[in-house]
N, C-alpha and C positions, 0 to 999 in steps of 0.2 A: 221234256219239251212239250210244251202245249202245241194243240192240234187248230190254231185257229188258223185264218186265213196269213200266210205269208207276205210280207211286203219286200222291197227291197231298200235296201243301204248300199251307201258306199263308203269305203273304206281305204285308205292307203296305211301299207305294212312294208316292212322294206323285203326286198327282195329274197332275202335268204329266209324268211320264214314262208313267204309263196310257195316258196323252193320246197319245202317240208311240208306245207298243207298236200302239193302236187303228191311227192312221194307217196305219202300216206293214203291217197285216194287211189294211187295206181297202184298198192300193196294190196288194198283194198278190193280193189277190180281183178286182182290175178285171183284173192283168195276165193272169192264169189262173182265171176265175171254174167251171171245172172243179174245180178244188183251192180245197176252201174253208179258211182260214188264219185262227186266232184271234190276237187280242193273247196269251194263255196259251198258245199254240204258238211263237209270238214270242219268248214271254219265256222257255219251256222249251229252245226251242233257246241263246239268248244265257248262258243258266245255266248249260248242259252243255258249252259251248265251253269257257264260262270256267273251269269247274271242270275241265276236262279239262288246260286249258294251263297253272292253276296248279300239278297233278300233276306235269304234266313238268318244269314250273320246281322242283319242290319234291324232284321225282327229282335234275334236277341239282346242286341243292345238296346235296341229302345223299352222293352220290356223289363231288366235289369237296369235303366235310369230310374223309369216310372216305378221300378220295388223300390230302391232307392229313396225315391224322392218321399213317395209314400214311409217308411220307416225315420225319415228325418223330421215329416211334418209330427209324426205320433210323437218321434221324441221329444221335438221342441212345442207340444202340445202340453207334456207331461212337468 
């Protein structure tokens, strides 16, 4: 996760997964109660993963069209 400055969103998730960001921040807090850990830190890290890994996914495919395209022009060049 990138270190830039933070903004905020909002977001609506149904209940039962609140329910589980909560848990997870309070397992979190028992484990290191030095480092305090929200459901919304929970959820900001799981968003920035995710979005980070669909970037890469979404680099390899554009990379793999553009070989692509680039191999069909040679061939209908030839």
């Amino acid at each position: 996760m990138a270190t830039d400055k933070k903004v905020s969103i909002t977001i609506s998730i149904e209940k039962v997964y609140r329910d589980q960001l909560r848990t997870m921040a309070a397992k979190r807090n028992l484990h290191d109660p030095d480092q305090l850990t929200s459901a919304s830190t929970i959820a900001r890290e799981i968003i920035c993963q995710h979005v980070d890994e669909l970037d890469r996914v979404e680099a390899g495919f554009v990379s793999d069209n553009t070989l692509r395209r680039r191999e069909k022009n040679e061939k209908d060049e030839l």
